[in-house]
KEVOMI-368125 format. One line per 8 residues: their letters; for each residue z, y, x of C-alpha. Coordinates in nm, 3 decimals. Layout:
BEGIN
A = Z,Y,X; ...
//
This chain:
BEGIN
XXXXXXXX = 5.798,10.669,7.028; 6.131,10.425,7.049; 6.445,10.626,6.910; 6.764,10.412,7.015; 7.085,10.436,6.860; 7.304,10.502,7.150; 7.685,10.360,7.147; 7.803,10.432,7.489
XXXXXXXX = 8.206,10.411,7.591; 8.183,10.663,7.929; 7.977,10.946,8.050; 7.991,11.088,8.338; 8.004,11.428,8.454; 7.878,11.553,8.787; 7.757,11.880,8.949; 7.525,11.933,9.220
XXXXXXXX = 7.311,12.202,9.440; 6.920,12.249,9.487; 6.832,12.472,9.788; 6.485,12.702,9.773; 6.314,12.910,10.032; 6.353,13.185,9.842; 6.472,13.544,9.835; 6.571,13.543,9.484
XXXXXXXX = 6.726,13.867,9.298; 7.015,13.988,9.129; 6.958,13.797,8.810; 6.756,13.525,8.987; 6.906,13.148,8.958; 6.869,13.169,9.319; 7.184,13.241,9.481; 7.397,13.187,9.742
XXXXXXXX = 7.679,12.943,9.670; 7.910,12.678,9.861; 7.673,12.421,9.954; 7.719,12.052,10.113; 7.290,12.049,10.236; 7.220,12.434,10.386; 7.448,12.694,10.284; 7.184,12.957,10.485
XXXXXXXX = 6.948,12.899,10.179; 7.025,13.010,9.801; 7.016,12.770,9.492; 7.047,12.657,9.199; 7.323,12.428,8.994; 7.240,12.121,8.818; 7.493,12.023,8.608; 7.455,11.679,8.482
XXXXXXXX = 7.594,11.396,8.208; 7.474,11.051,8.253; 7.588,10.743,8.036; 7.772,10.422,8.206; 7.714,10.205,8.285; 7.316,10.261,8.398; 7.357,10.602,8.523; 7.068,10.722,8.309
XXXXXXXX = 7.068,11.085,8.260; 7.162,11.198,7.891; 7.143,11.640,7.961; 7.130,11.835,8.217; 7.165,12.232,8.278; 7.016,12.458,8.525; 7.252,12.751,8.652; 7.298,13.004,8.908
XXXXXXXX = 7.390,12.891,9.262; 7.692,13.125,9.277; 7.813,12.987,8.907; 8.168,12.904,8.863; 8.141,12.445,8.873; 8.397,12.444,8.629; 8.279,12.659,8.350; 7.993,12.365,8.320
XXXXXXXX = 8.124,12.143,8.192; 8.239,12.227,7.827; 7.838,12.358,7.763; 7.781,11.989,7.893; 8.026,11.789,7.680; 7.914,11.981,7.378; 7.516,11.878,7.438; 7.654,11.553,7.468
XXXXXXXX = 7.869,11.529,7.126; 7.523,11.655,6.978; 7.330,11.397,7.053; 7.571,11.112,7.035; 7.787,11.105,6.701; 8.105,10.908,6.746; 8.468,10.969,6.875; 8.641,10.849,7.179
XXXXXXXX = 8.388,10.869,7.408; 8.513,10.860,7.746; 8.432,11.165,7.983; 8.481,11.135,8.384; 8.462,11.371,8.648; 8.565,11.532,8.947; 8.894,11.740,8.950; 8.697,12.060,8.869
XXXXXXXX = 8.693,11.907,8.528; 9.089,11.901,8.550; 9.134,12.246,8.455; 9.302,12.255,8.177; 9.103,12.435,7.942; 8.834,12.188,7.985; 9.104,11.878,7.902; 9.209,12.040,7.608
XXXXXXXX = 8.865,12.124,7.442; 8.739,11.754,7.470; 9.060,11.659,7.330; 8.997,11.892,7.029; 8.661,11.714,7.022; 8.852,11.405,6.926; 8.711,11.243,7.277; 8.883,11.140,7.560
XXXXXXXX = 8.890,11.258,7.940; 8.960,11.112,8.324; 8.955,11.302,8.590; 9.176,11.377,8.911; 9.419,11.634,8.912; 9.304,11.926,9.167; 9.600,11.995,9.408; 9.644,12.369,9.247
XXXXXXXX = 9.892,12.474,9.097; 10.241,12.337,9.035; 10.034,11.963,9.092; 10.127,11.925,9.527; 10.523,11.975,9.447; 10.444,11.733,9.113; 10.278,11.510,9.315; 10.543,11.513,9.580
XXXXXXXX = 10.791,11.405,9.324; 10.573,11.128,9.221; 10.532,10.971,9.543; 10.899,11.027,9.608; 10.990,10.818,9.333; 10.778,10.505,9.514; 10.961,10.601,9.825; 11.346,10.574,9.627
XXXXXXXX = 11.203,10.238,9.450; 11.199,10.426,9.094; 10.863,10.330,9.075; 10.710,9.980,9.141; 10.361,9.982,9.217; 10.100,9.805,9.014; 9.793,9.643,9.268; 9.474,9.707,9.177
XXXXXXXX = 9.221,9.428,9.324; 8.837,9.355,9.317; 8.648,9.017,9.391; 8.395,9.032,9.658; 8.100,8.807,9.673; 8.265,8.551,9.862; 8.505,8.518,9.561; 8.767,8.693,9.797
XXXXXXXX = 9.021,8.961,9.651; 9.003,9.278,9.824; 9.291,9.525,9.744; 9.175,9.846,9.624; 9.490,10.060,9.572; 9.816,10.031,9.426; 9.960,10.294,9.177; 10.203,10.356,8.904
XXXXXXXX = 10.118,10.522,8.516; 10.333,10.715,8.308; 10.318,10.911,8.045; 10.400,11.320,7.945; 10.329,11.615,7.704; 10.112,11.838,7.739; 10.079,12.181,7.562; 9.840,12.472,7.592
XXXXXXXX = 9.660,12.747,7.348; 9.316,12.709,7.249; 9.106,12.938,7.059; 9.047,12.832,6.696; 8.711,12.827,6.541; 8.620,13.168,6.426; 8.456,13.166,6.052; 8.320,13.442,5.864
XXXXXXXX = 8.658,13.566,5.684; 8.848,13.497,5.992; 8.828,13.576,6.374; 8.906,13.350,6.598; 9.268,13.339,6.726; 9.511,13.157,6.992; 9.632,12.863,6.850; 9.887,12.557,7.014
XXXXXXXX = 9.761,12.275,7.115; 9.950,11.928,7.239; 9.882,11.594,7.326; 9.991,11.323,7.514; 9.822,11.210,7.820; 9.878,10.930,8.055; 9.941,10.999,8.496; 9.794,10.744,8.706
XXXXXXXX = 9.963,10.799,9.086; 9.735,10.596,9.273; 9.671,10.530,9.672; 9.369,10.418,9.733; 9.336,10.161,10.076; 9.019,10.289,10.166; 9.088,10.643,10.125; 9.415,10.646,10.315
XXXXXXXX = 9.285,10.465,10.570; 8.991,10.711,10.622; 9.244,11.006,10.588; 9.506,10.785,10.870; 9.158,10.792,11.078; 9.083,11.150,11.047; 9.472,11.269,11.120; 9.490,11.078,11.482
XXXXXXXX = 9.158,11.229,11.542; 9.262,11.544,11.463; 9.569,11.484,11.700; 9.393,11.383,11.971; 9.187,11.635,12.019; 9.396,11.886,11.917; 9.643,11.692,12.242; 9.315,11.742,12.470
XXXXXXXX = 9.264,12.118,12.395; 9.627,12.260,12.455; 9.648,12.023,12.831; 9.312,12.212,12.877; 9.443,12.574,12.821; 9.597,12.544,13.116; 9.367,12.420,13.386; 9.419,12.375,13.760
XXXXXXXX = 9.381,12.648,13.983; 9.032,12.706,14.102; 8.670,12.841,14.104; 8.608,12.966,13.816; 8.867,12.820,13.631; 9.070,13.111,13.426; 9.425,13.121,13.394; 9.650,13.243,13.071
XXXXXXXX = 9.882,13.507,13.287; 10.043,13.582,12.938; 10.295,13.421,12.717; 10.185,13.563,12.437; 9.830,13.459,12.526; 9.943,13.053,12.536; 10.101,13.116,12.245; 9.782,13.237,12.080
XXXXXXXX = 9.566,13.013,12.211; 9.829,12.709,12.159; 9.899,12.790,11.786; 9.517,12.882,11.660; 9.441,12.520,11.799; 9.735,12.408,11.622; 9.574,12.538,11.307; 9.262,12.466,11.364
XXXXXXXX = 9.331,12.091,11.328; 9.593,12.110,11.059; 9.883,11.941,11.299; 10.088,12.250,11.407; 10.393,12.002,11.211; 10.279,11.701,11.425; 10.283,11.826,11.762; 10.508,12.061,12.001
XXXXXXXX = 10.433,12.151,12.375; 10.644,12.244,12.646; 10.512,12.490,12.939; 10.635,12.643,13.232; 10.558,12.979,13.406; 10.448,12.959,13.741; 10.482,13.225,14.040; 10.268,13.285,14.370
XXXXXXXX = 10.357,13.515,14.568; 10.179,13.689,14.861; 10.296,13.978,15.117; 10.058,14.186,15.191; 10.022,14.537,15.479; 9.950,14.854,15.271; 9.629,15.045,15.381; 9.388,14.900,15.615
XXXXXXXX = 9.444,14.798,16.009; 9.631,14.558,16.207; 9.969,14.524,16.095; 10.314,14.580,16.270; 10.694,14.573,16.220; 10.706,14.954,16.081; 10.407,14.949,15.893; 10.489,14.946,15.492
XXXXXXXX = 10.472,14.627,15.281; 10.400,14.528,14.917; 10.445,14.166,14.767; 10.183,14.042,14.500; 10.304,13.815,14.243; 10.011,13.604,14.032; 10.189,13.423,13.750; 9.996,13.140,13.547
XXXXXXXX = 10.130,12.940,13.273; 10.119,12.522,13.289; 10.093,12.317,12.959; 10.335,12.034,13.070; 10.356,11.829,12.785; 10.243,11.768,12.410; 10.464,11.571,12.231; 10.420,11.380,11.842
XXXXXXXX = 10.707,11.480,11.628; 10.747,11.079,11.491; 10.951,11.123,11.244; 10.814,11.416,11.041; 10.422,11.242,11.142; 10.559,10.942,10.980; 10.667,11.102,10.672; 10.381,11.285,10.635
XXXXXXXX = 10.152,10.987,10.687; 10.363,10.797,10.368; 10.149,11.056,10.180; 9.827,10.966,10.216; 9.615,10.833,10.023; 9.776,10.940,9.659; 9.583,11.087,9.404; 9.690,11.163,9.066
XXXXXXXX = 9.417,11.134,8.786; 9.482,11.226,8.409; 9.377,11.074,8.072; 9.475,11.166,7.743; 9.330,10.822,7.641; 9.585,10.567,7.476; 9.766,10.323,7.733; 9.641,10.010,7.503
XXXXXXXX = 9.236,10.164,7.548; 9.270,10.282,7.963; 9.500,10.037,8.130; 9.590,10.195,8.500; 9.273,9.949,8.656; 9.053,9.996,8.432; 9.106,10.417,8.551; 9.102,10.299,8.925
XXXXXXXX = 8.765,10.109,8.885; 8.611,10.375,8.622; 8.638,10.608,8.887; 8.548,10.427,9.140; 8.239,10.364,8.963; 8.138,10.764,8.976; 7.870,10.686,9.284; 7.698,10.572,8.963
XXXXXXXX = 7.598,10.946,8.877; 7.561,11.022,9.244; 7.271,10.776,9.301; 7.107,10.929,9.040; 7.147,11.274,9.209; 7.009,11.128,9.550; 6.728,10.985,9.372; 6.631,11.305,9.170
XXXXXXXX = 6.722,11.533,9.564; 6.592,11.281,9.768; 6.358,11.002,9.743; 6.136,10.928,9.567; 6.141,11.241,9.359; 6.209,11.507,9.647; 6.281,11.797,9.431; 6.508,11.966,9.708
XXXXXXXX = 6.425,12.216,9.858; 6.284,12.346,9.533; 5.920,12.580,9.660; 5.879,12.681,9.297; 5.910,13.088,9.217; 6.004,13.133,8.887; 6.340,13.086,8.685; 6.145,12.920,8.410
XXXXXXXX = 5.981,12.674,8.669; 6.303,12.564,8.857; 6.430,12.473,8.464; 6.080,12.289,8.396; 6.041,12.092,8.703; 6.393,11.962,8.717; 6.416,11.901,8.334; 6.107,11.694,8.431
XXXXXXXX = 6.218,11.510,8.646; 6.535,11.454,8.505; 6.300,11.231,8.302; 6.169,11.072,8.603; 6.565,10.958,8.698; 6.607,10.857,8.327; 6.276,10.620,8.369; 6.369,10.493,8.723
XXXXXXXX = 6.750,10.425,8.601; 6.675,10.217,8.227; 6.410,10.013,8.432; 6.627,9.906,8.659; 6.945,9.846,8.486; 6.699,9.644,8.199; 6.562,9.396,8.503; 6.941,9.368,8.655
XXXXXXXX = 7.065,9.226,8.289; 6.794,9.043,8.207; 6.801,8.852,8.574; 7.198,8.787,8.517; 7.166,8.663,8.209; 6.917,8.400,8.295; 7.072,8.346,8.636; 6.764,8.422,8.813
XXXXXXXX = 6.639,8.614,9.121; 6.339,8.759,9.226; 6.133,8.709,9.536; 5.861,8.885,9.708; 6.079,9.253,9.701; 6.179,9.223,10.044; 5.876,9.269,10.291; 6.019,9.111,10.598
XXXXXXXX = 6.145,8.837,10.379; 5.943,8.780,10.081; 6.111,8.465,10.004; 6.476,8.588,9.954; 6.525,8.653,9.605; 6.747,8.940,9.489; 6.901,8.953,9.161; 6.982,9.384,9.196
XXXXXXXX = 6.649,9.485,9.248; 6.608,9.872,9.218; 6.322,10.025,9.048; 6.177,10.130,9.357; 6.125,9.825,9.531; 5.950,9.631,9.206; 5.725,9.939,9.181; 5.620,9.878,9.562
XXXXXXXX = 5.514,9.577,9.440; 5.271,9.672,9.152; 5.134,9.938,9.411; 5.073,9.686,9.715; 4.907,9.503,9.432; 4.710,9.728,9.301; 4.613,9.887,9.628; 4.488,9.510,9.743
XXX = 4.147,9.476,9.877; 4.128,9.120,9.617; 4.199,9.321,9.319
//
């Protein structure tokens, strides 16, 4: 047995869902929960804290699939701060760590925090104000760049950093004499307004997308006259129709339509027969309504599209230790904890969907493999350094090109080596 004395700077915290054919119980871990692989099954959360820069797990806990993401995360830091002893460690996550309760604890914990602010709250006026002050040239905007292979500089956002107070109540540790109690807490914490290229771009996408189709469905409320082809006889109906698309697509600011009502009418004899000049008459009037026209509003789309892309994320580390790029391209770095969940989900460890029964088994196997992802991750980060430092690369990894050497090899592929070895009829 190898014990290492760990000195990390960040660890990352990240939560995730397993899904189970399972029918589960009232105080089963199996539950039904918001899911991003098959919300029709129930699961279980994995919570998990994983050390940068090798993604290697360091805990992880096993929870209901209807638990609350953000009450995770404190049981999580705490594991953490027992098994690594030192101060300032750096903790990152997604903005369900933002809640304030959570920020303030690690900061009682004499550690540090960065996460994105969720937009709850009093944060989508703040944030308005923030980007407002680019807009008025208040702000100038720092760029934030990253070299590519090529030795070309690829922009990665641009963003601002200021700092504020923050205050709260905490609970203070109860002791035997004395029960705990409400006590005030404040620190200072740094705001990094950031747009991020890549994400605004992708939300710029997703807006004329939304547009457009929401365009094509309003023209098609109203279609020609004709077999089969039903016709909104009702105002009240277009409108309906017209503003449930609107919302739908999240435009009803964006676009406005203009209609008209349409009349046909039709004389017709009363009663049956041949008709003649005293015979009695009644006129028929079918009215349909025509979408004429859906038109952008420009201006308000154009102020609108100015905010995208901003994100706020918080740090109560000191300006001099978390410059505003170093924050950008920490947590830009969070895939880091995310391969690991793919790995442990996915290939080559499969645990999802879990077919394991009991409570006690969902903990053991993924506990166990947990160690499987913490195996997979050091081996792989230890070959990466070693190759950089020598400047080497390795060859034979890629099958359809054995003589391309890659100096990023993951664990999988040099274990697919020892295997076609070992499985080789000269052996």
């Amino acid at each position: 047995m190898r014990v290492y004395a760990l000195k990390p700077e960040r660890v990352r915290l990240y939560g995730t869902t397993v899904s189970g054919y399972h029918a589960g119980g009232k105080d089963s871990l199996f539950q039904y929960g918001y899911s991003k692989d098959d919300p029709t099954l129930k699961q279980v959360k994995v919570m998990m804290a994983s050390l940068d820069p090798f993604g290697m797990p360091l805990v992880s806990d096993v929870v209901a699939g209807n638990a609350a993401e953000d009450k995770l995360y404190i049981p999580a830091v705490a594991r953490v701060v027992k098994i690594i002893d030192g101060l300032g460690l750096l903790f990152v996550g997604d903005s369900k760590m933002s809640a304030l309760a959570i920020r303030a604890h690690i900061h009682q914990l004499n550690q540090h925090s960065l996460c994105p602010l969720a937009q709850t709250g009093d944060t989508p006026e703040e944030m308005g104000q923030w980007v407002k002050a680019v807009e008025a040239g208040e702000k100038t905007l720092q760029a934030v760049s990253l070299e590519d292979e090529k030795g070309q500089r690829k922009l990665l956002a641009e963003g601002y950093a200021f700092e504020r107070t923050v205050q709260t109540t905490v609970p203070s540790v109860a002791s035997e004499t004395s029960p705990a109690k409400e006590q005030a807490l404040e620190w200072r914490e740094q705001v990094f307004v950031v747009r991020a290229e890549s994400y605004r771009k992708r939300l710029l996408d997703g807006l004329e997308k939304r547009l457009q189709q929401a365009t094509n469905l309003l023209l098609a409320l109203t279609p020609p006259p004709g077999r089969g082809k039903r016709q909104i006889q009702d105002e009240n109906a277009l409108f309906q129709a017209a503003d449930s698309i609107l919302k739908t697509y999240g435009v009803k600011d964006f676009l406005t339509y203009t209609f008209e009502r349409q009349e046909k009418r039709q004389t017709k004899y009363i009663g049956r027969g041949r008709g003649n000049a005293e015979r009695p008459k009644r006129e028929i009037i079918r009215v349909r309504y025509q979408m004429l026209t859906v038109t952008r509003q420009e201006e308000t789309l154009a102020a609108h599209q100015k905010t995208l892309g901003w994100r706020a994320y918080v740090s109560d580390a000191p300006a001099d230790q978390l410059t505003l790029e170093q924050a950008v391209l920490t947590y830009r770095d969070e895939w880091i904890i995310e391969r690991g969940f793919h790995r442990l989900k996915g290939v080559p460890l499969s645990l999802d969907p879990l077919f394991v029964r009991n409570d006690d088994q969902v903990i053991g196997i993924t506990n166990l493999l947990s160690i499987a992802v913490r195996m997979l991750t050091l081996i792989e980060f230890v070959v990466r350094r070693k190759l950089q430092q020598n400047q080497e690369k390795l060859p034979g990894l890629i099958e359809n090109n054995p003589k391309k050497g890659l100096d990023n090899p993951t664990t999988e592929r040099l274990l697919k080596v020892f295997d076609c070895e070992r499985s080789s009829p000269s052996i």
